[in-house]
MIKOLNU-844150 format. One line per 8 residues: number of its first residue (from 1); for each residue x, y, z of N, C-alpha, C. Coordinates in pm, whole numbers, always signed. Layout:
NUM> X,Y,Z,X,Y,Z,X,Y,Z ~ ...
***
This chain:
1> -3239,+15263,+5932,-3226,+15173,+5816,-3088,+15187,+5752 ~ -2995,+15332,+5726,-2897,+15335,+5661,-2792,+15242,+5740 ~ -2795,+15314,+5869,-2736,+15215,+5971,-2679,+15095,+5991 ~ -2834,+15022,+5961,-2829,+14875,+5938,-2768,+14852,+5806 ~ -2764,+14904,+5724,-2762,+14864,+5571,-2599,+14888,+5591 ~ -2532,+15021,+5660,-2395,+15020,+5664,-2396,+14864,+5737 ~ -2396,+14861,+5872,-2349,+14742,+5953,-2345,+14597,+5859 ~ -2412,+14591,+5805,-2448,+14443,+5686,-2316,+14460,+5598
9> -2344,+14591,+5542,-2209,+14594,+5438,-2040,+14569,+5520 ~ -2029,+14626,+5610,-1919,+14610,+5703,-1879,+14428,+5727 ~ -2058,+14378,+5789,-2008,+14288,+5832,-1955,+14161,+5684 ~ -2021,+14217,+5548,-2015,+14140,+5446,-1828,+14140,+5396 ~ -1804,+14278,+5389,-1661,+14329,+5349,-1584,+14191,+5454 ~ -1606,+14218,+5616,-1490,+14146,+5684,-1558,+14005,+5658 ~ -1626,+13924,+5635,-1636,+13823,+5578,-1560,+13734,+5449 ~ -1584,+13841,+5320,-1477,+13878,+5231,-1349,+13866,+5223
17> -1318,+13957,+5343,-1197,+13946,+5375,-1088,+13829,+5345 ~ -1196,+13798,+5511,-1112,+13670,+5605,-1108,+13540,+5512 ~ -1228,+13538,+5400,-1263,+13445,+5320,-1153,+13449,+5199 ~ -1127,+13576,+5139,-991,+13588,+5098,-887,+13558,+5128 ~ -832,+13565,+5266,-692,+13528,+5328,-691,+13408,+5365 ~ -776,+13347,+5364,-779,+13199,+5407,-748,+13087,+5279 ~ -852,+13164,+5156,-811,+13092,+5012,-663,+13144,+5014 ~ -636,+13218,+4970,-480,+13283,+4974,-398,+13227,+5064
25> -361,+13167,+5175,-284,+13165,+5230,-293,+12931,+5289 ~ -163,+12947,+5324,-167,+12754,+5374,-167,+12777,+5520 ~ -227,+12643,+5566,-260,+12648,+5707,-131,+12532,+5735 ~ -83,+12626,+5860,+21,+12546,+5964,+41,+12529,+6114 ~ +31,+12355,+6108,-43,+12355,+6219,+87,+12282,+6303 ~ +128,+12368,+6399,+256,+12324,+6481,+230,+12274,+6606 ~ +284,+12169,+6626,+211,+12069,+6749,+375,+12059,+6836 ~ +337,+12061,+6967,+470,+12045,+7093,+478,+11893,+7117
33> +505,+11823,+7082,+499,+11712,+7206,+610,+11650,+7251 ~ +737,+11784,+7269,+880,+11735,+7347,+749,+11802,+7532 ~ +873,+11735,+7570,+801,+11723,+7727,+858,+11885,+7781 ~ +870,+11958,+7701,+927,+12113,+7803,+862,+12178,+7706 ~ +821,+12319,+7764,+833,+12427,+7628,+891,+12465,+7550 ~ +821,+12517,+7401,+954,+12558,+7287,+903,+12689,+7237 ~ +929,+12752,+7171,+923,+12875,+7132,+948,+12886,+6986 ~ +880,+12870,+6911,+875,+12860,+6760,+876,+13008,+6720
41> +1034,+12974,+6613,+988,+13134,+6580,+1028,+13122,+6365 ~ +1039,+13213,+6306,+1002,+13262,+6167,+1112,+13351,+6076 ~ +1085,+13307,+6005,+1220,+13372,+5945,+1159,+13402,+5781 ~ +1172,+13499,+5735,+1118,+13526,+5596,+1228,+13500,+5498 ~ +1235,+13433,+5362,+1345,+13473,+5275,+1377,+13589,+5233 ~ +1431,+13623,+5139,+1468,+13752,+5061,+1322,+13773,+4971 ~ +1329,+13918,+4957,+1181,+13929,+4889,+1030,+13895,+4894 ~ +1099,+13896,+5024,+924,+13821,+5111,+907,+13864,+5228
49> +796,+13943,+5247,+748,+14006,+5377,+754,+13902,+5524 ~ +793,+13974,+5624,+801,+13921,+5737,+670,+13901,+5738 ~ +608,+13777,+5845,+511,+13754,+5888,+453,+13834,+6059 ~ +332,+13895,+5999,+311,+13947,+6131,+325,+13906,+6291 ~ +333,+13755,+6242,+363,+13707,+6420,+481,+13593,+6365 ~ +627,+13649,+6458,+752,+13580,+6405,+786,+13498,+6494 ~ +728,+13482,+6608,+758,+13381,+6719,+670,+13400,+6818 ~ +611,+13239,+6879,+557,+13221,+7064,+579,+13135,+7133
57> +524,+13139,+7233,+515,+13041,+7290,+430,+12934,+7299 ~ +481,+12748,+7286,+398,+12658,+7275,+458,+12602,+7363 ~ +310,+12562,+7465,+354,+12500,+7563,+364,+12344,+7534 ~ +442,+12200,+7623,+441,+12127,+7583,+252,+12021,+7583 ~ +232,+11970,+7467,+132,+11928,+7431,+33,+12003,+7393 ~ +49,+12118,+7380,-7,+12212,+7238,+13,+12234,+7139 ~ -54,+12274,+7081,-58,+12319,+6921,-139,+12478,+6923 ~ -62,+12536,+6739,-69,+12577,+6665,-95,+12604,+6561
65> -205,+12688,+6497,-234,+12650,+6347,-242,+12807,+6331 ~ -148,+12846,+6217,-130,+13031,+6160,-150,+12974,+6024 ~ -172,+13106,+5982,-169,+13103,+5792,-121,+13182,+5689 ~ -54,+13109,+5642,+97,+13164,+5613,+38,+13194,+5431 ~ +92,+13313,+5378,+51,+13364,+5248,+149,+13259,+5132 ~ +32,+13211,+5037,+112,+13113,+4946,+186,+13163,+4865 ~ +269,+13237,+4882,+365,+13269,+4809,+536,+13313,+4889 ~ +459,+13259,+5027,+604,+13256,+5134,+675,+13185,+5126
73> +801,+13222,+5168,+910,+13081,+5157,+1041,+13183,+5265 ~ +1018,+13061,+5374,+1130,+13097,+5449,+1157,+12936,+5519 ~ +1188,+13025,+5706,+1241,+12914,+5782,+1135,+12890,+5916 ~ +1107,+12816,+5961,+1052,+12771,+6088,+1138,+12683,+6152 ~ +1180,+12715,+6325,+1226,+12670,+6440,+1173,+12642,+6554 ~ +1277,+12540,+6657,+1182,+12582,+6754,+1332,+12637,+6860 ~ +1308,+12740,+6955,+1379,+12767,+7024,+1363,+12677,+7186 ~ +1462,+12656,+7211,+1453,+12609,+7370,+1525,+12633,+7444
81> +1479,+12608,+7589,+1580,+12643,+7724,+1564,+12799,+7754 ~ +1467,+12871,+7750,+1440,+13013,+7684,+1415,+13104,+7821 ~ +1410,+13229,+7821,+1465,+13277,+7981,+1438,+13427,+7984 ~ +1370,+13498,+8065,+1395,+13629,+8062,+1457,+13688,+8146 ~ +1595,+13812,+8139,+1702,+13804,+8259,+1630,+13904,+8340 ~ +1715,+14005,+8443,+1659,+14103,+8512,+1609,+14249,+8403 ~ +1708,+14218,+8331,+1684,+14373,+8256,+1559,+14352,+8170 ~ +1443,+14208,+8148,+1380,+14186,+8081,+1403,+14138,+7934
89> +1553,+14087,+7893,+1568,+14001,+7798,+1552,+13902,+7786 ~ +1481,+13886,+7640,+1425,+13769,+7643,+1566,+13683,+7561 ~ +1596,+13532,+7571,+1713,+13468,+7493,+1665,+13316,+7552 ~ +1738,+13232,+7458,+1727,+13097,+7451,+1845,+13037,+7453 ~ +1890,+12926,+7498,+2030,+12825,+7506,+2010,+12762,+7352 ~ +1929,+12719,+7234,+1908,+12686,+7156,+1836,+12759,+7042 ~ +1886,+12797,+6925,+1856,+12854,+6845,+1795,+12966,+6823 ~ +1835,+13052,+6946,+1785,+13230,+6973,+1767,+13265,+6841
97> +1699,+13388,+6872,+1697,+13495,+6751,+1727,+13608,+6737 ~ +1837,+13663,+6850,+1855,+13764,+6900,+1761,+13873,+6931 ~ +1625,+13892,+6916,+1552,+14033,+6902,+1558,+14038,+7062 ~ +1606,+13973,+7125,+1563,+14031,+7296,+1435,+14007,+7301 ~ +1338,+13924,+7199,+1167,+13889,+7236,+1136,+13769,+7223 ~ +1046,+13756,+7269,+999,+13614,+7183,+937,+13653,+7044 ~ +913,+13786,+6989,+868,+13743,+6817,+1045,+13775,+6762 ~ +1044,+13711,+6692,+1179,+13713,+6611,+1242,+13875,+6493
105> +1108,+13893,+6489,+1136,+13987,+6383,+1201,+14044,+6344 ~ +1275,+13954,+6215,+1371,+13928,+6146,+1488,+13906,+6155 ~ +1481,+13837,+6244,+1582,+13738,+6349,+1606,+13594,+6264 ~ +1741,+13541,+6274,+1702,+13383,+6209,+1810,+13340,+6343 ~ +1746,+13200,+6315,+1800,+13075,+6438,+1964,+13132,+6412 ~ +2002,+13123,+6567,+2158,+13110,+6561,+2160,+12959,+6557 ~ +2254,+12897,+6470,+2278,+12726,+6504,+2354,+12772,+6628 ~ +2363,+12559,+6630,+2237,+12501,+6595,+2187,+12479,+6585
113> +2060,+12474,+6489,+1901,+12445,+6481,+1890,+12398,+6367 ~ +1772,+12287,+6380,+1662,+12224,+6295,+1606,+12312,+6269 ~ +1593,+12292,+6075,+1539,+12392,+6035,+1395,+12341,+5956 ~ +1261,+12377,+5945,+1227,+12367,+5885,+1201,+12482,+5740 ~ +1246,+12404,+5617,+1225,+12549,+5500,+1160,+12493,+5400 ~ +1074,+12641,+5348,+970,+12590,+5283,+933,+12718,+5198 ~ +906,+12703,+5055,+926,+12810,+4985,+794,+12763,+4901 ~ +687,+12826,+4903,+529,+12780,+4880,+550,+12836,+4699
121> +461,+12788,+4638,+385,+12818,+4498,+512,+12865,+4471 ~ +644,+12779,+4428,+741,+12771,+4347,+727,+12727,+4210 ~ +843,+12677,+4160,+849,+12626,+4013,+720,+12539,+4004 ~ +667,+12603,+3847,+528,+12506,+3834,+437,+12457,+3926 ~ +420,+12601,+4017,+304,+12600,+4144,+287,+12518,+4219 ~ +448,+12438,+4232,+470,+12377,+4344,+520,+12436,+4486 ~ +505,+12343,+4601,+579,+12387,+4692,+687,+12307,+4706 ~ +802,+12363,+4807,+937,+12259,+4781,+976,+12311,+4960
129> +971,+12182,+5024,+1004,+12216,+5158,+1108,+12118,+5205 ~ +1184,+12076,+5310,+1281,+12039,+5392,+1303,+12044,+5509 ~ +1322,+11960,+5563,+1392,+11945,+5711,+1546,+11938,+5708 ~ +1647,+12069,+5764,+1738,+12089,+5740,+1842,+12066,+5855 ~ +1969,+12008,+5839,+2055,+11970,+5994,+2164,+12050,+5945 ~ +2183,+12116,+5839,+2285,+12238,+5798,+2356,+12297,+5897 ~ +2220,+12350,+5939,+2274,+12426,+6016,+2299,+12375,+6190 ~ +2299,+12256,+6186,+2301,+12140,+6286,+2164,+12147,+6348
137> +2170,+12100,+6501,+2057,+11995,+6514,+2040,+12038,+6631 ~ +1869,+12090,+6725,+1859,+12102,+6815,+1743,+12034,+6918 ~ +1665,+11960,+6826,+1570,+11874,+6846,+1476,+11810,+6725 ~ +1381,+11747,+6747,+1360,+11636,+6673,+1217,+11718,+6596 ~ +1245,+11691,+6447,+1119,+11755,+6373,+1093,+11690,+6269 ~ +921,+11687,+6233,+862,+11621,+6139,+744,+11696,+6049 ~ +736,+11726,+5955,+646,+11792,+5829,+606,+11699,+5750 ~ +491,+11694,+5782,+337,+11653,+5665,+264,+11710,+5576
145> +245,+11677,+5500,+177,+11786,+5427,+14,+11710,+5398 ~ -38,+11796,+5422,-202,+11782,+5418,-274,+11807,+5285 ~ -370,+11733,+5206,-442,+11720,+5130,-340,+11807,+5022 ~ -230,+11802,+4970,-206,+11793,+4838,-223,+11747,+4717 ~ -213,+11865,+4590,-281,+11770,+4494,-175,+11734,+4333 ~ -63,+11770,+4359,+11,+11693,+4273,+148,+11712,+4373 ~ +225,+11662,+4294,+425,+11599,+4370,+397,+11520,+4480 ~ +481,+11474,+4506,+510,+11343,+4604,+458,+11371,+4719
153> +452,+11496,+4778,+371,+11522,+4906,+419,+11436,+5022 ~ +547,+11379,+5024,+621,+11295,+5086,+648,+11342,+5237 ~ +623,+11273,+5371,+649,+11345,+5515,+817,+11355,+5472 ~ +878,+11443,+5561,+1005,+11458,+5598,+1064,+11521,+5736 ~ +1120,+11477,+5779,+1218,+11528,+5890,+1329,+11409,+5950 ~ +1354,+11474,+6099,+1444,+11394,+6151,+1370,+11327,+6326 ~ +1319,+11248,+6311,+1305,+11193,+6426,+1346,+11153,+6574 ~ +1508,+11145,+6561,+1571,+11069,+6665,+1659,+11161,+6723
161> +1631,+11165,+6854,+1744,+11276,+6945,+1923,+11230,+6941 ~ +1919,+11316,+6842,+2067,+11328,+6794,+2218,+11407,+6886 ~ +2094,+11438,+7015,+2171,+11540,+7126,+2264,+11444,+7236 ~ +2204,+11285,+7253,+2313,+11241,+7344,+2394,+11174,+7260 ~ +2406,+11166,+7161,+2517,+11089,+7045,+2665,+11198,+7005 ~ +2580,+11331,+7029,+2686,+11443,+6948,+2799,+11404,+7012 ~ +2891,+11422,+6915,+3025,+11352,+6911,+3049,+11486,+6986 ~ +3193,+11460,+7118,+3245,+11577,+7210,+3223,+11691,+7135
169> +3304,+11738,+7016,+3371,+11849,+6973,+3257,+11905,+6874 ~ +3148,+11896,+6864,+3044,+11898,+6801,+2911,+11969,+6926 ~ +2923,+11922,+7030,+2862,+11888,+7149,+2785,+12073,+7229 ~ +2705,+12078,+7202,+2688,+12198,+7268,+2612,+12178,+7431 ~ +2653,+12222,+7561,+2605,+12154,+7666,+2570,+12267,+7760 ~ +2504,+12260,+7820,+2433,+12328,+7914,+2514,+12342,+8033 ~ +2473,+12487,+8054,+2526,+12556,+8239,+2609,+12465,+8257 ~ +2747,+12442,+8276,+2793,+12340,+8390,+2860,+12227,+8333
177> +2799,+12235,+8206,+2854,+12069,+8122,+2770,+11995,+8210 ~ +2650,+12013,+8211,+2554,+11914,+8204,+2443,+11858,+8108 ~ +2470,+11809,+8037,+2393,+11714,+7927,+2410,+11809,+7832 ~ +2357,+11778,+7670,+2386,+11839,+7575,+2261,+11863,+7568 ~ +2234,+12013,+7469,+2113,+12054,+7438,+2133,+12102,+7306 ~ +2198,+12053,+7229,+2220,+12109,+7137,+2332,+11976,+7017 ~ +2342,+12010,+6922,+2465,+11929,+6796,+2442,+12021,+6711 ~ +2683,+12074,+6697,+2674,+12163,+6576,+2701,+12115,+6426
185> +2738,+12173,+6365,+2740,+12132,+6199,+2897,+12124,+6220 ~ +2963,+12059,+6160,+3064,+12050,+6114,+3137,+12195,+6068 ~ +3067,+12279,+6008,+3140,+12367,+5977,+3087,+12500,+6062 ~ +3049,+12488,+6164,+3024,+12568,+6253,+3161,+12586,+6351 ~ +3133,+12397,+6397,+3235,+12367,+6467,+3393,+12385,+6418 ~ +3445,+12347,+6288,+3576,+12381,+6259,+3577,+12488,+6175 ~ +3527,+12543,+6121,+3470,+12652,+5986,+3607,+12629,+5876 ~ +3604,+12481,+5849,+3693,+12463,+5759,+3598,+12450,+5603
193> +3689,+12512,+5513,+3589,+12535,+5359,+3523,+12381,+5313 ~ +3619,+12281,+5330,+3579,+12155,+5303,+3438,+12085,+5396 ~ +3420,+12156,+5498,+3283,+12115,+5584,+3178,+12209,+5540 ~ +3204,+12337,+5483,+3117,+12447,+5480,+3125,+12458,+5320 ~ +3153,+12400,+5251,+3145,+12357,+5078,+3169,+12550,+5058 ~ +3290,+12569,+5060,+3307,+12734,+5026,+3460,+12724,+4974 ~ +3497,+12890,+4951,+3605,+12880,+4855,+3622,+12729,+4742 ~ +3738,+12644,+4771,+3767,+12558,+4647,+3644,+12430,+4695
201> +3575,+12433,+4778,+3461,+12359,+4766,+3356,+12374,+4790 ~ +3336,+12493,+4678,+3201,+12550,+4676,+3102,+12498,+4526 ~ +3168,+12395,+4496,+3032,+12318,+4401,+3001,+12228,+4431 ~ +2908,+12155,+4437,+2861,+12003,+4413,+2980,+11866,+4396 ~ +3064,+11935,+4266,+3123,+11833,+4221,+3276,+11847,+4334 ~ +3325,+11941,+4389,+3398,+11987,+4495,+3412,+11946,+4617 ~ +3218,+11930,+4685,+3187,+11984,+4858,+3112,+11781,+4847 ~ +3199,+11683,+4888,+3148,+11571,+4920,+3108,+11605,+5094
209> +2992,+11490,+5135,+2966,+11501,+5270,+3104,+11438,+5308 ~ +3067,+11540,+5487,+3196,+11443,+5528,+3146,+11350,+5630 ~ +3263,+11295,+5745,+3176,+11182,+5787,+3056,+11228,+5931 ~ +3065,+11357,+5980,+2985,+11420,+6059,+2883,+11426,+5950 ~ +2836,+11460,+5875,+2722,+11470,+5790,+2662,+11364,+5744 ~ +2742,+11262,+5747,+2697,+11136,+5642,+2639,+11059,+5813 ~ +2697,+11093,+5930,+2653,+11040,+6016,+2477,+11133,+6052 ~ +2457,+11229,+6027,+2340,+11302,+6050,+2257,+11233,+5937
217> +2290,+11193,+5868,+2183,+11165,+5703,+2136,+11010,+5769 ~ +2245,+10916,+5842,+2253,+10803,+5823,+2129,+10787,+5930 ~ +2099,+10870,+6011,+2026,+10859,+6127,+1893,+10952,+6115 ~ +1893,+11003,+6002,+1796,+11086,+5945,+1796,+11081,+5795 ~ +1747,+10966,+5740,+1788,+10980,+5594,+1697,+11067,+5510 ~ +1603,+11137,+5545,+1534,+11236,+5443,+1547,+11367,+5492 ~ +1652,+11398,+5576,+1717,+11556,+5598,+1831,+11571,+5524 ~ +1809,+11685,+5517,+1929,+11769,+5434,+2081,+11757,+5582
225> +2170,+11717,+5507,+2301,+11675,+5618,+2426,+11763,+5573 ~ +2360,+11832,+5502,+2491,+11921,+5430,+2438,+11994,+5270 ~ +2494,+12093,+5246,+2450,+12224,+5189,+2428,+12124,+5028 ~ +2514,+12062,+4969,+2459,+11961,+4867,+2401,+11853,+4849 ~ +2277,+11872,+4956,+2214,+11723,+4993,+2052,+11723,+4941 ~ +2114,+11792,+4800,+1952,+11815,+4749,+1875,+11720,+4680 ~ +1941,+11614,+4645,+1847,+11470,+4559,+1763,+11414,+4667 ~ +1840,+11409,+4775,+1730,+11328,+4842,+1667,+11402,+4990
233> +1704,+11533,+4963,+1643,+11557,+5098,+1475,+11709,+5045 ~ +1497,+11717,+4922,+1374,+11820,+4882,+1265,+11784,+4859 ~ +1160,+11802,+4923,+1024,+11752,+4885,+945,+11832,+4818 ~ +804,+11800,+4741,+733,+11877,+4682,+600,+11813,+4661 ~ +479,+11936,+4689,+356,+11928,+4702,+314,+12039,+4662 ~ +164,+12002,+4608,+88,+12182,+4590,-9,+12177,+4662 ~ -77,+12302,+4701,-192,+12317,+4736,-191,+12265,+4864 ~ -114,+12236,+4948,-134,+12135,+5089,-118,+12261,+5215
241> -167,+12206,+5331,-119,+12233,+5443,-23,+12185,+5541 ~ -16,+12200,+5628,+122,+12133,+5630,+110,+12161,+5783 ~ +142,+12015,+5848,+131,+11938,+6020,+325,+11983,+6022 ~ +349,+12059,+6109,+486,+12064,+6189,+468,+12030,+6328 ~ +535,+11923,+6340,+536,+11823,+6496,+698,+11791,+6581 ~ +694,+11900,+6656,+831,+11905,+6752,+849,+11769,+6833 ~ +926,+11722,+6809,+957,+11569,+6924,+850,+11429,+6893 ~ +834,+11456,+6770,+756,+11320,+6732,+810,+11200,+6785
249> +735,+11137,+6798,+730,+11005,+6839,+817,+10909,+6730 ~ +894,+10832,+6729,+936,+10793,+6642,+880,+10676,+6557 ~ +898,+10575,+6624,+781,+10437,+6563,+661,+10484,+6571 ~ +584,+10577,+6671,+417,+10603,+6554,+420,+10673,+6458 ~ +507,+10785,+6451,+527,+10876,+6343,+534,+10759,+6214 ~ +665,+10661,+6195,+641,+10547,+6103,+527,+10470,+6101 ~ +458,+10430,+6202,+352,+10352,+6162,+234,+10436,+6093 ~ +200,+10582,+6180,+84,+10636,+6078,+149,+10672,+5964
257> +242,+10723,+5921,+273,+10764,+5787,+335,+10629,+5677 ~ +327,+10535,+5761,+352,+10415,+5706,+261,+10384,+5537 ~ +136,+10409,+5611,-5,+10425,+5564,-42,+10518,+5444 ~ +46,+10613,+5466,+72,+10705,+5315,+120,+10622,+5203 ~ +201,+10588,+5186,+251,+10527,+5097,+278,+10638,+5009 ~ +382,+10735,+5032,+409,+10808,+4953,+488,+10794,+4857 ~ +573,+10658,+4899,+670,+10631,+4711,+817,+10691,+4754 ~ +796,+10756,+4833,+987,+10790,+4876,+1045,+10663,+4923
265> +1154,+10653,+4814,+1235,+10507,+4876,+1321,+10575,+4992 ~ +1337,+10670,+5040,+1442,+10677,+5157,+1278,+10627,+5313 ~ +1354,+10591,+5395,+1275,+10567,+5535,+1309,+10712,+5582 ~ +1222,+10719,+5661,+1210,+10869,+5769,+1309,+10853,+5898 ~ +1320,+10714,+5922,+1433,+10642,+6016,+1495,+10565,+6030 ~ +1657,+10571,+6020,+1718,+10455,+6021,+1719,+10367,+6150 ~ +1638,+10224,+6165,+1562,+10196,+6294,+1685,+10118,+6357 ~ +1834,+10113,+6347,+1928,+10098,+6391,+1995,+10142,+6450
273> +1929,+10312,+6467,+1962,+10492,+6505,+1891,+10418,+6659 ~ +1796,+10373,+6638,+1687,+10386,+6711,+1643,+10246,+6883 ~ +1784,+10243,+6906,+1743,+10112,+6997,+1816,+10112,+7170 ~ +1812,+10259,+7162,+1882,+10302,+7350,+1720,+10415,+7346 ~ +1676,+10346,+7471,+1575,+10467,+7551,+1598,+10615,+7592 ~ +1545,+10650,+7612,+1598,+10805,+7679,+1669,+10770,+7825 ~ +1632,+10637,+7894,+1684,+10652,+7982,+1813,+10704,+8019 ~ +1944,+10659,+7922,+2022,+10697,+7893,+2042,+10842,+7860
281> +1938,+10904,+7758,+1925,+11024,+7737,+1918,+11108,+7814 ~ +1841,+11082,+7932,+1834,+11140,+8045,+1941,+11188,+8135 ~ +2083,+11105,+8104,+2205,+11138,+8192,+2282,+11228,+8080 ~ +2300,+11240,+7933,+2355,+11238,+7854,+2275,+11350,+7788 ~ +2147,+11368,+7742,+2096,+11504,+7687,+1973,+11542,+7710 ~ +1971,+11705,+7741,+1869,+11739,+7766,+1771,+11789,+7650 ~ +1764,+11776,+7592,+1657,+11767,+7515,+1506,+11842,+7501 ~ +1445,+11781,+7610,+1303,+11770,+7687,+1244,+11740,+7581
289> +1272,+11566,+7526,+1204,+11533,+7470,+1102,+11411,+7528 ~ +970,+11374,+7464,+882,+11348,+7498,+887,+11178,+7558 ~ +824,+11117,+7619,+867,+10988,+7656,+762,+10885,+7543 ~ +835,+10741,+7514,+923,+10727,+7479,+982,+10757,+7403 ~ +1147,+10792,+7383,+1209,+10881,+7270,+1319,+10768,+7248 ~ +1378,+10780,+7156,+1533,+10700,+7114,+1614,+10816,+7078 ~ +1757,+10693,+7092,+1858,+10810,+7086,+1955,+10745,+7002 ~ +2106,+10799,+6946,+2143,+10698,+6865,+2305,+10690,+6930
297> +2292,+10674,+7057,+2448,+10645,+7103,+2457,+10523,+7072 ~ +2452,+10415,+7065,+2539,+10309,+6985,+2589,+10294,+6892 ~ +2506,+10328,+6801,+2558,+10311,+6709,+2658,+10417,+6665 ~ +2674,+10522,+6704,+2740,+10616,+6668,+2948,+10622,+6706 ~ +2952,+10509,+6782,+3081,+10486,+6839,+3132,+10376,+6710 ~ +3084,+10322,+6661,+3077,+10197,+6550,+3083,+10286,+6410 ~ +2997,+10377,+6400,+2987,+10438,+6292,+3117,+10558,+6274 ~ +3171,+10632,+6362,+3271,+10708,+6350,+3374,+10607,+6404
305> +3426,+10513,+6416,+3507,+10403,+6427,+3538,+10401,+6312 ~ +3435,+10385,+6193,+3509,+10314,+6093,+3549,+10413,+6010 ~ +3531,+10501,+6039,+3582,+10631,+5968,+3745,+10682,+5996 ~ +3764,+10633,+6136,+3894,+10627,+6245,+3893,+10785,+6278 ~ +3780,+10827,+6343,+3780,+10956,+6393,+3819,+10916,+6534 ~ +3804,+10826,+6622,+3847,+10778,+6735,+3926,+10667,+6723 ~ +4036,+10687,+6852,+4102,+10549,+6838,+4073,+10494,+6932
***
């Protein structure tokens, strides 16, 4: 009888528990649907515990759902092109994390990478998250937020494979100079203070976008395109969960979230970004993004034209 009466109590405590960490914590549910594998990995801010699992593997057309403590606020990636050598290191062509593993622990993306950041039960028990090209761009990402109950709760990311457009000198390319797998930031690429808003343009009123950034915004207008791109690229929700979707689809992604009607006057895509197939993509970047995908080489010869970055 004591026996039993322990086993009941045991099994009541881990009930408790799990029933605790589940109220406590937001559910995130990370879905693949670029056509290769990616390797999502984690990054904690300052003053905030690493998460016990900092990176895996998702194969393409799977998902993920972890649960992340509401009071976290860091970064989520996805790594690609990923490899283990003879000596058993593990590394990626796209946004490694150096630990030599696939968990990151306490590793952050080398750009460039799409960032997703998200800093839970902030100011006035909101959350405040972003899809970030800062730190440039390595594939295509989208965040939803699920059953929120006050702020705009608005989707955000960047939709459109921005990898066969990257202008040369920007251009990160695979083994051989074959196709690009990658677009860096402006101030990666020249690490001049005026691209990287530092020394004499390190304020707001100082660090204007330049035209590599204003070209990432123009083709992603609700990402962050540069370190002062906070009016229109911060979102906020409470209480939600939150859908992270690698290589979304672009026109269904707009048509179901069409349906939200969340009140953000920016579009999720500028649909002018959006009118060369991957076929093209296919000679031009590797990606391994999902079929059908768009890409934004046209417009992008027109758009840095008028800037007279090319003659």
């Amino acid at each position: 009888m004591d026996r039993l009466l322990v086993s009941v109590s045991i099994l009541i405590l881990l009930n408790l528990f799990f029933f605790s960490e589940e109220v406590d914590s937001a559910s995130f549910k990370l879905v693949n649907r670029c056509r290769s594998t990616i390797w999502p990995g984690f990054l904690s801010g300052a003053q905030t515990a690493q998460l016990p699992n900092s990176g895996f593997v998702l194969y393409s057309g799977k998902s993920k759902t972890i649960h992340i403590p509401k009071n976290w606020s860091g970064r989520i990636w996805a790594r690609t092109h990923c490899s283990i050598d003879a000596q058993g290191k593990f590394s990626c062509l796209t946004a490694d994390c150096g630990s030599g593993k696939i968990e990151c622990a306490g590793g952050g993306a080398k750009p460039p990478a799409t960032l997703a950041e998200f800093t839970l039960n902030g100011a006035d028990g909101l959350d405040f998250y972003d899809v970030s090209l800062v730190d440039g761009y390595n594939l295509p990402m989208l965040i939803v937020p699920k059953g929120g109950t006050r702020g705009g709760c608005g989707a955000t990311g960047c939709l459109v494979d921005l990898n066969g457009a990257c202008p040369a000198e920007l251009k990160v390319a695979r083994e051989h100079g074959r196709g690009s797998v990658a677009c860096r930031s402006a101030c990666e690429a020249f690490g001049q203070p005026q691209f990287c808003c530092s020394g004499a343009y390190a304020t707001p009123d100082t660090c204007a976008p330049s035209v590599y950034s204003l070209y990432f915004k123009h083709a992603c207008p609700r990402s962050y395109s540069y370190a002062y791109d906070d009016k229109t690229s911060t979102y906020t929700c409470a209480s939600a969960d939150y859908l992270i979707i690698f290589c979304p689809l672009p026109y269904t992604s707009q048509k179901v979230l069409g349906a939200r009607k969340d009140g953000i006057g920016l579009p999720l895509v500028n649909k002018t970004m959006m009118y060369l197939r991957s076929q093209h993509s296919s000679r031009s970047s590797s990606s391994g993004l999902a079929q059908p995908q768009f890409i934004a080489v046209s417009s992008l010869a027109s758009f840095l034209l008028a800037y007279k970055l090319y003659d």
